[in-house]
Backbone bond lengths (Angstrom), bond angles and torsions (degrees), N, CA, C in turn:
res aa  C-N    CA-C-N  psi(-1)  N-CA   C-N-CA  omega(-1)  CA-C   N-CA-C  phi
1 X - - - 1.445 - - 1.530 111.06 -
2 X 1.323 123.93 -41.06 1.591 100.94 -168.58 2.224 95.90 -113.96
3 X 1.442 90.88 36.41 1.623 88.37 152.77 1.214 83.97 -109.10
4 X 1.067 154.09 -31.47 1.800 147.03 -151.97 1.868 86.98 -78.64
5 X 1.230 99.41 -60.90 1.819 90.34 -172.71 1.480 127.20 -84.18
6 X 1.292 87.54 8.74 1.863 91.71 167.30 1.835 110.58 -88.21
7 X 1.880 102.14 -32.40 1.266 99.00 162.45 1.138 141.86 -52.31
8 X 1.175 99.68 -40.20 1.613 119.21 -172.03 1.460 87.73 -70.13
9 X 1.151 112.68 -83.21 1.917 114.34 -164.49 1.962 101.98 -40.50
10 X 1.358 117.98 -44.80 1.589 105.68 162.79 1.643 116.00 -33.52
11 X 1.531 93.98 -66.38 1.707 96.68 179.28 1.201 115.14 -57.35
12 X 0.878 128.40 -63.64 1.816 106.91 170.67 1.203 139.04 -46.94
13 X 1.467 120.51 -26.25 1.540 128.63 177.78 1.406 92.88 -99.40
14 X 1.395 141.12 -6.50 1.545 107.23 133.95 0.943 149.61 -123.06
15 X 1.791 104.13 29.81 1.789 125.95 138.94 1.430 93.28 -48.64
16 X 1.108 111.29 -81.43 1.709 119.56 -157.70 1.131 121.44 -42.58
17 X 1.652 130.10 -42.50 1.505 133.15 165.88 1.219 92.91 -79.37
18 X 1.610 166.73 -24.99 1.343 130.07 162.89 1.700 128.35 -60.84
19 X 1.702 97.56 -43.27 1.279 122.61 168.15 2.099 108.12 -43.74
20 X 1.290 102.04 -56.99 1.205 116.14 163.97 1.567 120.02 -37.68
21 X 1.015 125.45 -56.12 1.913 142.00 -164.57 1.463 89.18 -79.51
22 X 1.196 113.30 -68.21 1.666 115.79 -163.43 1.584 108.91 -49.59
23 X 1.352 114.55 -42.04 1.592 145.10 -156.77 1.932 70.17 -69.45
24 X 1.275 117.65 -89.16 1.677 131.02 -166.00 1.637 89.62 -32.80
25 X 1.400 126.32 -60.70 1.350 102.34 -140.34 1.721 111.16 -84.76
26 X 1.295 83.93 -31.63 2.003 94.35 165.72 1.474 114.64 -37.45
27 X 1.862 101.54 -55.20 1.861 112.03 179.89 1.703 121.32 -48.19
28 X 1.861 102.13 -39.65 1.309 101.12 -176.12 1.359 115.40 -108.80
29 X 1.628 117.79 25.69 1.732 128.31 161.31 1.833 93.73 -94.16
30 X 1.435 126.45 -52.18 1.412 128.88 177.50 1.397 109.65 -40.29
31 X 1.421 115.45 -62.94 1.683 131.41 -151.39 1.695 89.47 -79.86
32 X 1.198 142.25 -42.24 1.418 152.37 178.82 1.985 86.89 -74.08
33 X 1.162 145.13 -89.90 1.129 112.65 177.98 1.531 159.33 -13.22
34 X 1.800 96.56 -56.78 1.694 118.18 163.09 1.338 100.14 -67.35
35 X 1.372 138.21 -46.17 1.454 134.22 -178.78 1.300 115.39 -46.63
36 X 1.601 107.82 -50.75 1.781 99.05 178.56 1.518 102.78 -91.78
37 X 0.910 152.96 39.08 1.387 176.52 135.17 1.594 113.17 -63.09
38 X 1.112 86.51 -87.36 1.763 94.79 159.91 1.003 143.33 -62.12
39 X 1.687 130.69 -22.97 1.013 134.59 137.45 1.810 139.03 -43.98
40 X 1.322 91.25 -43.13 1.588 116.08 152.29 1.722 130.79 -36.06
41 X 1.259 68.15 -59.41 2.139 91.64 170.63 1.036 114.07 -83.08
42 X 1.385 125.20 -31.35 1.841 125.20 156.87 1.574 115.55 -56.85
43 X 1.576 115.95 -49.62 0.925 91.61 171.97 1.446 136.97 -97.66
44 X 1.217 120.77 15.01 1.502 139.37 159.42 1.811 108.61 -56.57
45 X 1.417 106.27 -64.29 1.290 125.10 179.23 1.598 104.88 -62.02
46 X 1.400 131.31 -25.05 1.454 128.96 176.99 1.424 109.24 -60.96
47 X 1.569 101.35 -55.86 1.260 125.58 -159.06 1.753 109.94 -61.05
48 X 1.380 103.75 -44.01 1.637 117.65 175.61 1.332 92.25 -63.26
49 X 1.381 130.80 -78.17 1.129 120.07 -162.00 1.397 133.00 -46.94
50 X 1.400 103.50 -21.83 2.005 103.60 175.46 1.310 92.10 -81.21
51 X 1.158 135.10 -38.12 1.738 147.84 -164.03 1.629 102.27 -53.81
52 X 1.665 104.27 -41.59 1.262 102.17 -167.72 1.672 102.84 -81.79
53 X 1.247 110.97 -52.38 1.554 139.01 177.73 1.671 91.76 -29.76
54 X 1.542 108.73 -56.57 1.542 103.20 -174.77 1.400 130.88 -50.79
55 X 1.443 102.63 -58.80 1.574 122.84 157.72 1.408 104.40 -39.70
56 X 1.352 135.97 -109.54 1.321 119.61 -164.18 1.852 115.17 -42.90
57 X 0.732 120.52 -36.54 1.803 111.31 168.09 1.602 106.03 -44.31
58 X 1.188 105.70 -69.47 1.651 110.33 177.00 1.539 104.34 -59.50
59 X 0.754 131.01 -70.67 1.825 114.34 171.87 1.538 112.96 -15.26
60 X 1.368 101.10 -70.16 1.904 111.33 -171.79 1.664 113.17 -53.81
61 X 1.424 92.16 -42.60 1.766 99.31 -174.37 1.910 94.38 -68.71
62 X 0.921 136.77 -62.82 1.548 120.86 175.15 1.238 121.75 -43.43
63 X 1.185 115.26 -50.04 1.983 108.51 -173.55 1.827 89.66 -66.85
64 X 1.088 116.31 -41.98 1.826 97.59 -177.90 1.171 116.56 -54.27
65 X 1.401 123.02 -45.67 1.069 135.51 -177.97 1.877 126.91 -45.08
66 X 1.973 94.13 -62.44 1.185 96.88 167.60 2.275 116.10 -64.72
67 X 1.273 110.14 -27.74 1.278 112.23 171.55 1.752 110.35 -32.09
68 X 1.397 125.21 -36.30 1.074 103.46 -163.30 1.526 101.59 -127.21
């Protein structure tokens, strides 16, 4: 009888530490995914934004220009 339930409790504590590993490595393939994901979209959104920044800079610097 308690080799039968030492098995069992084996089998579960190493469901649970496999369940465990897989559980970890899934989290840091996801979080490493959205990361270059998001970085992506940062720099999309960087890139527009100096793009835009440029355009109106160059706008302002001409009307000053002709001003005088």
């Amino acid at each position: 009888m308690n080799e039968i339930e030492f098995t069992y409790l084996a089998m579960i504590a190493v469901s649970l530490i496999i369940g465990f590993i897989l559980g970890t490595v899934a989290c840091i393939i996801v979080t490493a995914k959205e990361t270059r994901e998001l970085k992506e979209d940062a720099e999309k959104f960087r890139d527009l934004y100096f793009e835009e920044m440029d355009k109106w800079k160059s706008k302002y610097d001409q009307n000053d220009y002709e001003a005088y």
